[in-house]
Rosetta silent file (secondary structure, phi, psi, omega in degrees, C-alpha in Angstrom):
SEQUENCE: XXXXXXXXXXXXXXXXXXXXXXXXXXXXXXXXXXXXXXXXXXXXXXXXXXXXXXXXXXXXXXXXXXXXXXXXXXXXXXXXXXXXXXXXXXXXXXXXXXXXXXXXXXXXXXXXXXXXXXXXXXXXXXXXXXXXXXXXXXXXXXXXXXXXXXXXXXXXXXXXXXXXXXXXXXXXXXXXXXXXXXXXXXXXXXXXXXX
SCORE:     score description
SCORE:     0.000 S_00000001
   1 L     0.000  131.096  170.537   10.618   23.112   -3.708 S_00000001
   2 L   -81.132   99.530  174.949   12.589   20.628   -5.658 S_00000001
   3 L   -64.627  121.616 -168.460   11.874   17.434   -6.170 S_00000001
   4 L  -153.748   56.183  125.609   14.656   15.009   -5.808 S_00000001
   5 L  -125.512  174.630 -173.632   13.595   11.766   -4.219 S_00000001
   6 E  -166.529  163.584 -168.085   11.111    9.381   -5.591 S_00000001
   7 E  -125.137  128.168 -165.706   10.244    5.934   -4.108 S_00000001
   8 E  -143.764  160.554  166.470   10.867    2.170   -6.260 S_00000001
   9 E   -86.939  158.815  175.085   11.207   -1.283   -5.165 S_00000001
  10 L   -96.439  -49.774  179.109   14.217   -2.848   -4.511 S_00000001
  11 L  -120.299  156.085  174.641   13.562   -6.335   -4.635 S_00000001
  12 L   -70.553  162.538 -168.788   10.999   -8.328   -7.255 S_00000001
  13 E  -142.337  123.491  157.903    7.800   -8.844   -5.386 S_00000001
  14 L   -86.039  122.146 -177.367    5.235  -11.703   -6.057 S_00000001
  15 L  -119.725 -161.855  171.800    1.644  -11.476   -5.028 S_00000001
  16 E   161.442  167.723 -155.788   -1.584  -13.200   -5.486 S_00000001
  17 L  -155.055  109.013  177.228   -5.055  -13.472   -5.709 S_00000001
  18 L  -115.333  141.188 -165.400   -7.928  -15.841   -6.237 S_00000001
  19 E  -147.964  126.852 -173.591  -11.552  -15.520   -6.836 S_00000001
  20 L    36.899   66.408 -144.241  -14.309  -17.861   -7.732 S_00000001
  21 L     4.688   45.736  150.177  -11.215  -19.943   -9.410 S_00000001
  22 E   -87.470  143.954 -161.400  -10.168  -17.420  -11.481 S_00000001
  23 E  -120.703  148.523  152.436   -6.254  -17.464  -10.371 S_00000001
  24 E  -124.534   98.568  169.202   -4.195  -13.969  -10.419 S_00000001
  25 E  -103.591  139.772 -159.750   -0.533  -14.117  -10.404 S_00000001
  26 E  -119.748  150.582 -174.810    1.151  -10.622   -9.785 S_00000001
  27 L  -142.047   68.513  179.670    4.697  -10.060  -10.903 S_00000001
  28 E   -88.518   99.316  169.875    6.328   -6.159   -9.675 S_00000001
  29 L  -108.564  173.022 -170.756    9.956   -5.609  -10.726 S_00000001
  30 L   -75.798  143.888  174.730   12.163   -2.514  -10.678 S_00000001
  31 L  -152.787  152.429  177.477   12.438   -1.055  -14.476 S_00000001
  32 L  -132.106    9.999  165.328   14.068    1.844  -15.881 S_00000001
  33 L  -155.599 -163.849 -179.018   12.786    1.602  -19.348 S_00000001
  34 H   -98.687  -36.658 -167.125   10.295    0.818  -21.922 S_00000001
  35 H   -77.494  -18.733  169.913   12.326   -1.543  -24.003 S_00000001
  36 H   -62.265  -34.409  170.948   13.157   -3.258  -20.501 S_00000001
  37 H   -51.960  -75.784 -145.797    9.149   -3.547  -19.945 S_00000001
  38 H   -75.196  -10.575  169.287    8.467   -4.792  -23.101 S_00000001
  39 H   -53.153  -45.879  179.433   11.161   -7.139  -22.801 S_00000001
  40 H   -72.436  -46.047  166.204    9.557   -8.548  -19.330 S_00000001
  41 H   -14.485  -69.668 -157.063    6.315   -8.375  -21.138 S_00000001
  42 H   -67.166  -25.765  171.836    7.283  -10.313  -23.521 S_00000001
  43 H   -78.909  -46.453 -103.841    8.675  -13.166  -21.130 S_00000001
  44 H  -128.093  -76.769 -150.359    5.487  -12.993  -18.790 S_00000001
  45 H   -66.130  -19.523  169.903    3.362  -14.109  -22.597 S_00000001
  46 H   -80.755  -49.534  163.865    5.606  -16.792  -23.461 S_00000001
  47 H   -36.491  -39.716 -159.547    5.734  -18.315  -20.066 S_00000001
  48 L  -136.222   37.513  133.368    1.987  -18.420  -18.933 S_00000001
  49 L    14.774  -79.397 -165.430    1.030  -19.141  -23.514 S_00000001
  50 L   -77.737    0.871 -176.603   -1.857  -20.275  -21.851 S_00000001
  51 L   -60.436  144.649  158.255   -3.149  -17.538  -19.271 S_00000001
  52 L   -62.436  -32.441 -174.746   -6.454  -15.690  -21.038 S_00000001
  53 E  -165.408  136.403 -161.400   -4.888  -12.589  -20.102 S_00000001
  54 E  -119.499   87.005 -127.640   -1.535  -10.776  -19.227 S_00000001
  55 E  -122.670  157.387  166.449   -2.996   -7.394  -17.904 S_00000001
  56 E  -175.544  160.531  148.737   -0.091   -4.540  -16.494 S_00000001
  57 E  -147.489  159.525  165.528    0.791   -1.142  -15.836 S_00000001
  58 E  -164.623  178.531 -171.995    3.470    0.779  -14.934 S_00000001
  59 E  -121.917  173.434  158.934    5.331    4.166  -14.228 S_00000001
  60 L  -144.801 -174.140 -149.200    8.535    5.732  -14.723 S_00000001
  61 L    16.490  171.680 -175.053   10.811    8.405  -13.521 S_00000001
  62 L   -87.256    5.526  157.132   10.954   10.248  -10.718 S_00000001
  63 L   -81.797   -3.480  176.341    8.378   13.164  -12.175 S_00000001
  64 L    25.504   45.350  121.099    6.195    9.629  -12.682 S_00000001
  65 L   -13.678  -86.768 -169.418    5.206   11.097  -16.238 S_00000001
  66 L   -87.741  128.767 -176.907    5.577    8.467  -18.339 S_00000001
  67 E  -157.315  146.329  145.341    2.848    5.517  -17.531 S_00000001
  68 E  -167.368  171.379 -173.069    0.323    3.139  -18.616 S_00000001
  69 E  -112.461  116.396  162.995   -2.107    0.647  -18.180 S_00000001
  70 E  -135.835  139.002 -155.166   -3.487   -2.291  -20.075 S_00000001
  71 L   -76.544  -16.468  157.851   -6.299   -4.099  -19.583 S_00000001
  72 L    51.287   60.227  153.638   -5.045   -6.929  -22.522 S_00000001
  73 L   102.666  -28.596 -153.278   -8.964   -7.817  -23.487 S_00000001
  74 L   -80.196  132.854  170.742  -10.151   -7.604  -20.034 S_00000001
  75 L   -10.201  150.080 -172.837  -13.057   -5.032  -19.732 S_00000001
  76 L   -85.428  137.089  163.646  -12.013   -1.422  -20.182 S_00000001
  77 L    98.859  -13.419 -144.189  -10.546    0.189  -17.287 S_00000001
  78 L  -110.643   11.827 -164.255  -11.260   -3.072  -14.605 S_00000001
  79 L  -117.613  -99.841 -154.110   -7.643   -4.519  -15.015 S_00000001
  80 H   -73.143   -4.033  167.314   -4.412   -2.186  -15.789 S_00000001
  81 H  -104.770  -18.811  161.621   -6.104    0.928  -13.862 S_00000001
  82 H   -75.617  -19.222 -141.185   -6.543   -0.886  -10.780 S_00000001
  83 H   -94.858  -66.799 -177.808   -2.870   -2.424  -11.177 S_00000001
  84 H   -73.235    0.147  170.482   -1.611    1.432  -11.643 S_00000001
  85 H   -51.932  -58.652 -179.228   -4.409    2.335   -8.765 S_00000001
  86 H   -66.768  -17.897 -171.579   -2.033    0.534   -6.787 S_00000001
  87 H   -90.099  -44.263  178.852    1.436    1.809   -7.919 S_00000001
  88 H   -67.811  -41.714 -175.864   -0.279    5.559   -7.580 S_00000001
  89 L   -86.464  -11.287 -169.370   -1.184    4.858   -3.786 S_00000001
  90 L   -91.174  -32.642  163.453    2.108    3.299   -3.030 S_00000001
  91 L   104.091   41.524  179.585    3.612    6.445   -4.602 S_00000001
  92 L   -72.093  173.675 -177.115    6.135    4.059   -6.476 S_00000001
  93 L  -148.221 -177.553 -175.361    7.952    4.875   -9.755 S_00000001
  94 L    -8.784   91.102  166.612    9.995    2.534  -12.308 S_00000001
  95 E  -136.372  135.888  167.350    7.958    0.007  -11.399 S_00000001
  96 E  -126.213  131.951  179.789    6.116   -2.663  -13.505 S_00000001
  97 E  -140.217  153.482 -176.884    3.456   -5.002  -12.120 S_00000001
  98 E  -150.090  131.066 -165.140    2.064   -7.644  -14.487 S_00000001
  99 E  -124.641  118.338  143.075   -1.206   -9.653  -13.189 S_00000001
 100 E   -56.773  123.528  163.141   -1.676  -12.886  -15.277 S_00000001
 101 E  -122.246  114.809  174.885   -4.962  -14.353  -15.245 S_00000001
 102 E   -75.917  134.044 -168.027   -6.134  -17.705  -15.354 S_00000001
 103 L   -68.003 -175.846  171.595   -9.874  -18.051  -16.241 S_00000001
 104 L  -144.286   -1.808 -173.723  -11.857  -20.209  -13.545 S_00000001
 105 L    96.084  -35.917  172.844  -14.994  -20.337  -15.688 S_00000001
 106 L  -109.025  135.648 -179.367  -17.495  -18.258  -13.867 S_00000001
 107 L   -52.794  161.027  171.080  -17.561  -14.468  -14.993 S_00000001
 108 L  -133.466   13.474  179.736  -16.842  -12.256  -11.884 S_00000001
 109 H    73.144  158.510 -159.396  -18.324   -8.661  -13.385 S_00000001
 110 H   -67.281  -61.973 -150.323  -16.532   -5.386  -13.715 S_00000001
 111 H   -69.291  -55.806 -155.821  -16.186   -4.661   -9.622 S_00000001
 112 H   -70.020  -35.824 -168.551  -15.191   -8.291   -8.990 S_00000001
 113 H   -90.840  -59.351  166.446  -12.827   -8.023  -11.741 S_00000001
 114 H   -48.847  -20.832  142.611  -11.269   -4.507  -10.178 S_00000001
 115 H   -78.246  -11.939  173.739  -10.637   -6.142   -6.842 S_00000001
 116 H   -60.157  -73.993 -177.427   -9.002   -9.143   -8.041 S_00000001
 117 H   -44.507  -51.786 -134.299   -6.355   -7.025  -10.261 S_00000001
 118 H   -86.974  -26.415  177.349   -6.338   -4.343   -7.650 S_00000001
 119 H  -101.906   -3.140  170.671   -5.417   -6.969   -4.691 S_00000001
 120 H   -75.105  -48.701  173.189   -3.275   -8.792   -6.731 S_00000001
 121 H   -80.051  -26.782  166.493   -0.858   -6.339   -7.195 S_00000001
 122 H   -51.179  -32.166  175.458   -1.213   -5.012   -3.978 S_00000001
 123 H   -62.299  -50.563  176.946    0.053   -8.578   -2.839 S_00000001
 124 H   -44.564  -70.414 -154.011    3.020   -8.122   -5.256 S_00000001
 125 H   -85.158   -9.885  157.513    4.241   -5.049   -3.826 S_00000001
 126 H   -43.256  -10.976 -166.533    3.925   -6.077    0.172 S_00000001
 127 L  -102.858   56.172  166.655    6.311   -9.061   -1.116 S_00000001
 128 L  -136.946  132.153  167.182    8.876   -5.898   -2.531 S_00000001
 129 L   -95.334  152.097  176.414   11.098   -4.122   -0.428 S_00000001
 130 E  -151.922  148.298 -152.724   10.982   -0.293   -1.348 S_00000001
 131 E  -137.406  144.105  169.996   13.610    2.131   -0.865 S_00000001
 132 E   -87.217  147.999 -174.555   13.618    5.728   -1.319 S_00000001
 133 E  -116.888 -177.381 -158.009   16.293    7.228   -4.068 S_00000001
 134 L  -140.946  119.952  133.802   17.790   10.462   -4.567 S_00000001
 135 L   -44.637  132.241  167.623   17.392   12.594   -8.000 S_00000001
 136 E  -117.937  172.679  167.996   21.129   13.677   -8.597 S_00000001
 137 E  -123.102  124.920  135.366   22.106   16.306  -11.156 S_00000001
 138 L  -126.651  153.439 -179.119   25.581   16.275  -12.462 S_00000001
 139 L   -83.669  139.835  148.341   27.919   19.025  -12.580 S_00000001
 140 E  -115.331  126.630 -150.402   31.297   19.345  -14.550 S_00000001
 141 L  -136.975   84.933 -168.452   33.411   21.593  -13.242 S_00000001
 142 L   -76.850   73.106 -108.672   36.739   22.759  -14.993 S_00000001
 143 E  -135.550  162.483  162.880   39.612   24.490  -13.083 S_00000001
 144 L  -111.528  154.611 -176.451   43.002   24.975  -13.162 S_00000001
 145 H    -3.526  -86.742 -157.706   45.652   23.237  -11.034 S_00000001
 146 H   -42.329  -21.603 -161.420   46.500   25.642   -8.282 S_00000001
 147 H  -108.015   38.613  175.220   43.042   25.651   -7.507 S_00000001
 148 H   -51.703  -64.328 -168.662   42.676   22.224   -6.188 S_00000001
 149 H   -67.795  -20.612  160.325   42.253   22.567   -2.653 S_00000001
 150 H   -80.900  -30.090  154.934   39.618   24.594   -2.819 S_00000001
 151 H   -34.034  -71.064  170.345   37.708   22.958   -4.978 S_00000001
 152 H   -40.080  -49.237  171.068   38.030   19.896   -2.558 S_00000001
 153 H   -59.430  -35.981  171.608   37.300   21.997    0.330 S_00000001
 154 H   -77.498  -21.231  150.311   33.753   22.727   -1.131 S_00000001
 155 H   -55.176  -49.656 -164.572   33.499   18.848   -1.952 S_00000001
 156 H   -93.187  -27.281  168.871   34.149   17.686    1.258 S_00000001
 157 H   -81.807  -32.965  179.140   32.058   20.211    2.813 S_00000001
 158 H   -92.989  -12.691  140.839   28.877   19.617    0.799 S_00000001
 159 L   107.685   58.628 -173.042   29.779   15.814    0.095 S_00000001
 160 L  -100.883  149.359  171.241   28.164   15.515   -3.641 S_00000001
 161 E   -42.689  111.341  163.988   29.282   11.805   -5.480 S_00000001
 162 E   -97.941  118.045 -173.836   32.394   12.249   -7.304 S_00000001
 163 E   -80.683  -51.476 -159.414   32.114   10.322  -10.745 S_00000001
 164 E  -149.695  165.932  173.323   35.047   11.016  -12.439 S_00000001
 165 E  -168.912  147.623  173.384   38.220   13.795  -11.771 S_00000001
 166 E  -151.495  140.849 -166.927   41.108   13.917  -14.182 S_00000001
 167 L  -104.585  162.586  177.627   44.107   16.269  -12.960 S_00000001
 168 L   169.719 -157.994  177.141   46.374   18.124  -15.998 S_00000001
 169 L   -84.701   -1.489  177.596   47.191   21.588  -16.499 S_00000001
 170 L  -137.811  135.273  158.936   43.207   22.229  -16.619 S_00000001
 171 E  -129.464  151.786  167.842   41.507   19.445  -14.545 S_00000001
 172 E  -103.027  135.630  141.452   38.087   18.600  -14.382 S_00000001
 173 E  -103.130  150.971 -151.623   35.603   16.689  -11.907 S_00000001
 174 E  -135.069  110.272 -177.765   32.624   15.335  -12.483 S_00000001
 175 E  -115.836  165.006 -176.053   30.006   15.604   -9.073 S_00000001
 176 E  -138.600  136.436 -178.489   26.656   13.959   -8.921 S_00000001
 177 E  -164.869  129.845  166.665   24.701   15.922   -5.747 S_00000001
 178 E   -22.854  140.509 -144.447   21.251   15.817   -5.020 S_00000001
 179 H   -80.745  -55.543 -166.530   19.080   18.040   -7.227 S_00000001
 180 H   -72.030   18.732 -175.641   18.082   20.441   -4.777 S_00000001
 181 H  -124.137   20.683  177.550   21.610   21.338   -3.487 S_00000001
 182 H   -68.804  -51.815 -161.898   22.906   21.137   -7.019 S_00000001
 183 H   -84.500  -11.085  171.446   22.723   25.060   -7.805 S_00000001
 184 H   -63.441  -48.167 -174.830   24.295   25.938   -4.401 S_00000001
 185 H   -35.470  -87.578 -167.582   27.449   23.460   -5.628 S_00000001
 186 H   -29.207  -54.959 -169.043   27.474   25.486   -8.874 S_00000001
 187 H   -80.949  -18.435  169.345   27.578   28.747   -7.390 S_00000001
 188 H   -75.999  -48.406 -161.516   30.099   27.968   -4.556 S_00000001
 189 H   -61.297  -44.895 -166.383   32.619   26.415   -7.704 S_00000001
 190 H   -90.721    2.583  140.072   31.762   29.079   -9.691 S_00000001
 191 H   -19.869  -75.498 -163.888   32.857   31.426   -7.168 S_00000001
 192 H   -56.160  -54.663 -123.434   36.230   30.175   -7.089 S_00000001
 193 L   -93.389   -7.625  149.789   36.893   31.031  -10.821 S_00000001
 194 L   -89.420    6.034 -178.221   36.494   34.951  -10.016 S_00000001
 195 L   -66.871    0.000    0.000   38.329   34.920   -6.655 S_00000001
């Protein structure tokens, strides 16, 4: 079985969370890369200077691979692994959540400190709408003239995204089609070019 959806937010999502006045502001936006993270990152520590600690995790792609968590001073493990606790149960992907924390003055211990992060982000993503996506694959597929209409006829019956098409004495198209119907496309196209 292939995979080829994966589930992200749509919209930025705020949460929050407060505990014995220690304040947790949650921040979850859509991201599709690391230099875009550290980029938000980077915004989140100039903004809130004064926060003790700017705690995050997050994943990427849709094989939700690439990830991580940091706890930014905060005990190990009681911050940025609850944060991606939450990202892992939602089954989300390019995603970033970033939990700020203001100190309140009384310690709140390692558990106390893993539900704070851990409902904090959870607040963020209930304020996110999240939409399921589609891995595509695309195929280029290079033909000659006469053998337009069929070529079309196997587009319009399996319906894959057409990106690009350029017509000449060899034309090409360029399909984008969900991953798991991708190798049927190929093998109906590549059909054609022995008929």
């Amino acid at each position: 079985m292939i995979l080829d959806e994966y589930k992200t937010i749509k919209t930025e999502g705020e949460g929050y969370y407060t505990e014995k006045r220690s304040k947790f502001l949650a921040f979850a936006h859509h991201v599709e890369s690391v230099e875009q993270i550290k980029d938000l990152l980077a915004g989140y520590r100039k903004k809130y200077y004064d926060a003790r600690h700017v705690c995050y995790a997050y994943m990427l792609g849709p094989e939700r691979t690439e990830f991580r968590a940091n706890d930014d001073g905060e005990p190990s493990s009681t911050a940025g692994k609850p944060i991606l606790g939450q990202i892992n149960s939602n089954e989300l992907t390019d995603i970033l959540i970033v939990v700020v924390r203001y100190y309140g003055g009384v310690n709140l211990g390692t558990s106390g400190l893993i539900v704070a992060y851990r409902e904090a982000a959870a607040d963020a993503i209930a304020h996110c709408e999240i939409e399921t996506r589609q891995v595509e694959e695309v195929i280029t597929y290079t033909f000659a003239y006469p053998m337009m209409n069929d070529v079309m006829r196997i587009v319009k019956e399996m319906q894959p995204r057409i990106i690009s098409q350029t017509y000449d004495n060899t034309c090409e198209i360029k399909l984008g089609i969900r991953k798991s119907e991708a190798e049927q496309l190929r093998n109906r196209l590549e059909k054609l070019t022995f008929e």
